[in-house]
PLY file of the C-alpha trace (Angstrom):
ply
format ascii 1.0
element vertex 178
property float x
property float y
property float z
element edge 177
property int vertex1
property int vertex2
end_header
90.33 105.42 91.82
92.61 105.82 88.80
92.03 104.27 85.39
92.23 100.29 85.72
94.80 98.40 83.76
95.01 94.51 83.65
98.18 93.14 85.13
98.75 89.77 84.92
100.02 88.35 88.29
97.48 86.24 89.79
99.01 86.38 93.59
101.94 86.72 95.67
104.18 83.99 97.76
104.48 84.96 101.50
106.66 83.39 103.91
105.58 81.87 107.10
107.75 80.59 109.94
107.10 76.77 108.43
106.30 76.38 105.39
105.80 78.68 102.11
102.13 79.39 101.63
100.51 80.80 98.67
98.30 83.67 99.11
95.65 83.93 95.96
94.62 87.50 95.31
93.78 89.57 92.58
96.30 92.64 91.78
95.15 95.54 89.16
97.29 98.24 87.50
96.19 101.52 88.22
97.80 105.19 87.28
99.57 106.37 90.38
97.43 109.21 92.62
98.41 110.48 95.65
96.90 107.81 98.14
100.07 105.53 96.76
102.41 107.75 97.94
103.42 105.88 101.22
103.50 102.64 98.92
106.04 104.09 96.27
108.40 105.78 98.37
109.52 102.66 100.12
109.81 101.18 96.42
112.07 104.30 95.49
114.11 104.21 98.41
114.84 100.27 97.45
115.81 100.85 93.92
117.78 104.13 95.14
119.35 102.54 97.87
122.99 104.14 97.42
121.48 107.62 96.64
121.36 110.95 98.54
118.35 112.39 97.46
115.04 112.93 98.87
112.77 109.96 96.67
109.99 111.74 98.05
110.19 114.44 95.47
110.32 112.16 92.33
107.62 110.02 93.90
105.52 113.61 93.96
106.39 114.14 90.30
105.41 110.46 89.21
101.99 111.25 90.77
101.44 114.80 89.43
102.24 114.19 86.14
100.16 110.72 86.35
102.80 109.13 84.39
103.44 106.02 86.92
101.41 102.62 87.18
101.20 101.02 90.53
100.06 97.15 90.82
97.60 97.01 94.12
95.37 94.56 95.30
91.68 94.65 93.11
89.96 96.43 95.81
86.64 93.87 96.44
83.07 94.08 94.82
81.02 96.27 97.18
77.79 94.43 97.53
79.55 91.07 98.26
79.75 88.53 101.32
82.35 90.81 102.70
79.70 93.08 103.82
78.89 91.29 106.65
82.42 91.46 108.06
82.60 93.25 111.29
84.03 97.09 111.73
87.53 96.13 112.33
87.93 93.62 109.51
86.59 96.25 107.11
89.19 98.91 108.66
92.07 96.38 108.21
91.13 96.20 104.65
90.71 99.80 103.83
94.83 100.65 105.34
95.67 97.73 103.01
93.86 98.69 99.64
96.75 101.23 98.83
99.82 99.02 99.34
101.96 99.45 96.31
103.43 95.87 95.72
104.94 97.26 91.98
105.99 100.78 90.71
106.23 101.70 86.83
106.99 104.91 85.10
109.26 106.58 82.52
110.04 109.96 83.82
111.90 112.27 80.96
115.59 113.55 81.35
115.33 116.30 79.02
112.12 118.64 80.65
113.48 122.17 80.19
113.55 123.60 83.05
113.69 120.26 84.98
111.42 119.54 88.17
113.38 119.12 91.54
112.31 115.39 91.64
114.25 114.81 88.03
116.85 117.68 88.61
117.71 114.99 91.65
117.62 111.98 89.39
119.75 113.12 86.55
122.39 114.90 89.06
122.45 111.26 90.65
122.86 109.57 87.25
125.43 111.51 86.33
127.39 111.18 89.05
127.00 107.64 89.03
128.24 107.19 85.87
131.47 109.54 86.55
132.36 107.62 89.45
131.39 104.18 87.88
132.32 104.84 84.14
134.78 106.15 81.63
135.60 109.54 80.27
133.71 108.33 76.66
130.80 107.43 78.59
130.43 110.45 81.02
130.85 112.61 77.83
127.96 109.97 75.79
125.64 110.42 78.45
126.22 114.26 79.19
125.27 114.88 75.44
122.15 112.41 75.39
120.86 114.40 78.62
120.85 117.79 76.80
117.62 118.78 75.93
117.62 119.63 72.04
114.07 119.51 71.19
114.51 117.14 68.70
114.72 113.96 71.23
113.99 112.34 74.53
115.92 110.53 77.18
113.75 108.71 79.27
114.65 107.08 82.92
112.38 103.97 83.38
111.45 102.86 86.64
110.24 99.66 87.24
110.52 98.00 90.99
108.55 95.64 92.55
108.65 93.46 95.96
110.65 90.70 95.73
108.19 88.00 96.43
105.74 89.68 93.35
106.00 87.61 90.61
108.18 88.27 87.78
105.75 88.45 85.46
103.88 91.32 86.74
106.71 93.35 86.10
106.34 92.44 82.04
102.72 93.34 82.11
103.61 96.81 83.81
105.95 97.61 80.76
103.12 96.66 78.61
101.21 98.76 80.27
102.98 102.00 80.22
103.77 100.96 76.15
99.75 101.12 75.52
0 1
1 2
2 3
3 4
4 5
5 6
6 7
7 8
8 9
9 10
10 11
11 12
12 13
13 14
14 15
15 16
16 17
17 18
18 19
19 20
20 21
21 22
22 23
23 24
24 25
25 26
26 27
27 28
28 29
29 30
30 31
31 32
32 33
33 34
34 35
35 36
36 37
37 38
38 39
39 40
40 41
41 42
42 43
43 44
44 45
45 46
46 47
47 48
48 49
49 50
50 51
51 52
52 53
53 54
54 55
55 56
56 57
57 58
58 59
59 60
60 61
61 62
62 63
63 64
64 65
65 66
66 67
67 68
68 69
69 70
70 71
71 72
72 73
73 74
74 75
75 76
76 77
77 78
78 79
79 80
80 81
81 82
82 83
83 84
84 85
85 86
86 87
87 88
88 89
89 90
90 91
91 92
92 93
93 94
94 95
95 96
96 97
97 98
98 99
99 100
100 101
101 102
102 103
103 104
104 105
105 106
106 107
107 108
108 109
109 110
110 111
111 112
112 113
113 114
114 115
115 116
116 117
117 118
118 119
119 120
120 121
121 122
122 123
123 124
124 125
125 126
126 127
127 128
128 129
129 130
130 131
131 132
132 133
133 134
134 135
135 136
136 137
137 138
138 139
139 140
140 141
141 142
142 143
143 144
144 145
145 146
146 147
147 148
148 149
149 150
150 151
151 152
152 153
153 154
154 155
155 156
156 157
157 158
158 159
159 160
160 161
161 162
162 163
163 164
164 165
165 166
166 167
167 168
168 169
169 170
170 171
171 172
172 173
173 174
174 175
175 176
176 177
């Protein structure tokens, strides 16, 4: 597993047919690896709802370049009570220990020659801002995505389910800031 960071959200809120219930569970921070994948491209495809592009590529640069944090469920102690559970218990658990509930990273603009994944990204950007913004703007942003070796332009991503608390996204920034 990838290198442990402490996130502070202490559980999520699910919804049943009734009532709200809260479900206590412990969620970890963890650099992204490749057995998120499945997790982070439905995250992607959320916060890039209105794009064209293929997330999937981005999502495989996040993970190469280990430069995303993902917020999963503490996998359990081995060792513990749980061993006793029965096969299919166990095999429920395992397909759940790599749901993504939260996606962080801070992918740069400026890489010379870009990866596909953020050759996608900044195409997309920019043609959101032409088609959203002014002339000024589209000409500000053009400039900052130039890559001039002096600075960087950086694209932070930072989604989560909806039901995740708030403040798990904060400790995910602090995260990628340490």
């Amino acid at each position: 597993m990838g290198k442990r960071r402490k996130v502070g959200a202490a559980g999520t809120v699910g919804k049943n047919m009734e009532k709200e219930t809260a479900l206590s569970t412990e969620m970890g921070g963890f650099t992204s690896e490749e057995k998120h994948k499945q997790g982070i491209i439905p995250l992607l495809n959320q916060l890039f709802r209105d794009s064209s592009f293929n997330v999937s590529s981005i999502t495989n640069f996040i993970i190469e370049n280990g430069i995303g944090t993902v917020v999963i469920e503490v996998p359990k102690d081995e060792g513990s009570e749980e061993d006793e559970e029965d096969e299919e218990d166990k095999e429920d658990e395992d397909e759940g220990e790599n749901e993504v509930f939260a996606i962080s990273a801070s992918i740069n603009l400026k890489t010379n020659p870009q990866p596909p994944g953020v050759k996608e990204l900044t195409e997309f950007l920019l043609q959101k801002i032409k088609d959203n913004g002014s002339k000024e703007i589209d000409d500000f942003v053009k400039k900052l995505f130039v890559d001039d070796g002096i600075s960087t332009c950086n694209f932070v991503v930072n989604e989560r389910f909806v039901n995740l608390p708030a403040r798990a996204a904060l400790s995910l920034l602090h995260c990628m800031k340490s």
